[in-house]
C-alpha positions in Angstrom: 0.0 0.0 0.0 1.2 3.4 0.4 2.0 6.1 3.4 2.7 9.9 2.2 3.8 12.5 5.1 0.8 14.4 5.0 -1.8 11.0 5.9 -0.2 12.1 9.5 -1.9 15.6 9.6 -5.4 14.8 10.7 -7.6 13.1 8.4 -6.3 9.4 8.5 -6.2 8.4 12.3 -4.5 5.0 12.0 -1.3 7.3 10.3 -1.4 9.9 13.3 1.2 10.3 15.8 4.8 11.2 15.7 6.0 7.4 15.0 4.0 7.2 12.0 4.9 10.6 10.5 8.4 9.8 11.0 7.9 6.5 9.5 5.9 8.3 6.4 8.7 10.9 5.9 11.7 8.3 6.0 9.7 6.2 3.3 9.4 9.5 1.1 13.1 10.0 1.4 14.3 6.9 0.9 15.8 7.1 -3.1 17.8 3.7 -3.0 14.4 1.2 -3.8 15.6 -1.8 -5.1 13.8 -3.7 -8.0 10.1 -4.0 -6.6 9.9 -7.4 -8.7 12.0 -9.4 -10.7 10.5 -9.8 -14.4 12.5 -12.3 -15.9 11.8 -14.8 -12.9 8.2 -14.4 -13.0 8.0 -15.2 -16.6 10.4 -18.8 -15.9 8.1 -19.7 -13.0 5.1 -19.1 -15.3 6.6 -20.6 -18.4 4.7 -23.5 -20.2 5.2 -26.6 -18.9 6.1 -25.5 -15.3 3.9 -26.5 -12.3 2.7 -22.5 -11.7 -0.7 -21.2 -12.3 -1.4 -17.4 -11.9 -4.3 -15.4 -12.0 -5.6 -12.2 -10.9 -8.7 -9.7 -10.7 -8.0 -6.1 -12.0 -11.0 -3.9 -10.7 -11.3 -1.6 -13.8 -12.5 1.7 -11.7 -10.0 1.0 -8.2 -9.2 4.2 -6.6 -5.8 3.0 -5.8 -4.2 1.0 -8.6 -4.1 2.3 -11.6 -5.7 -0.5 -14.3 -3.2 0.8 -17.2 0.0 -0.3 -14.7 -2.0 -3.7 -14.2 -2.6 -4.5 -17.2 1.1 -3.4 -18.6 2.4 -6.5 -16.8 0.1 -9.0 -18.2 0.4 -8.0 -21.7 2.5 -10.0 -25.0 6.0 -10.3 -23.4 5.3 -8.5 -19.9 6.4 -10.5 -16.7 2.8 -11.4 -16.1 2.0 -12.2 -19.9 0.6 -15.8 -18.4 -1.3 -14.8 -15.7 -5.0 -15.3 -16.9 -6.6 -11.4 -15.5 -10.4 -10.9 -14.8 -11.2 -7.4 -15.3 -13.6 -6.2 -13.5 -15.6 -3.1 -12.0 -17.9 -5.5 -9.4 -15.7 -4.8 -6.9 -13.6 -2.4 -5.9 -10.0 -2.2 -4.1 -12.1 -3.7 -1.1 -12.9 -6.9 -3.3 -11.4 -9.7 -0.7 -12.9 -8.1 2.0 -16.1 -7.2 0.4 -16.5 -11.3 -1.0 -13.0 -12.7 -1.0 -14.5 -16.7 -1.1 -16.1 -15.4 -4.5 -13.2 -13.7 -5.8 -10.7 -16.7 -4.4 -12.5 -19.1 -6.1 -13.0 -18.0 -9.7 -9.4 -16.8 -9.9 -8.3 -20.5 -8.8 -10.6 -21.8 -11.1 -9.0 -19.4 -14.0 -5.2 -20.8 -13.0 -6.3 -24.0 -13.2 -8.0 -23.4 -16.8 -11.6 -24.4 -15.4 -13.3 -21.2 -15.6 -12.1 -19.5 -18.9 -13.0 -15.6 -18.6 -12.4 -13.7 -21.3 -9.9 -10.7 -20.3 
């Protein structure tokens, strides 16, 4: 998720306090991120003919991920480009909270190729 200095100045309760806006400001400096994922790996573990299934809702209208950077990943060549996606605006970002079981089970259906949703 994501923590910005200013969450500490009032309206987000669980960020108050000097802890967290020390924690928020540190985060904001920081310049030396390393690699958030390794791209080539993810495409060897999803290779044909390995043992690894992915798949994975995209809510179209989420407030906090933006679709285009989702669906970069999964396209011809990406890291993700076997990753079976269900787009979707049903849900929102709260989608495993709001009917995780739901969501749970017809993206491991999708990995295992039972439920074949167009996306």
């Amino acid at each position: 998720e994501m923590v910005f200095p200013w969450m500490s100045e009032g309206d987000y309760t669980e960020c108050s306090g000097f802890g967290m806006r020390c924690l928020a400001i540190s985060l904001a400096e920081k310049s030396d991120w390393g690699p958030l994922y390794d791209g080539e790996h993810m495409k060897r573990v999803l290779a044909d003919g390995t043992i690894s299934k992915a798949a994975a809702a995209v809510y179209y209208e989420d407030l906090y991920v933006d679709f285009n950077a989702s669906m970069k990943v999964t396209e011809r060549g990406a890291p993700l480009e076997k990753c079976k996606v269900w787009v979707t605006n049903e849900f929102q970002h709260s989608g495993l909270g709001d009917n995780g079981a739901s969501i749970f089970a017809k993206l491991h259906s999708m990995a295992m190729g039972k439920n074949r949703i167009p996306s």
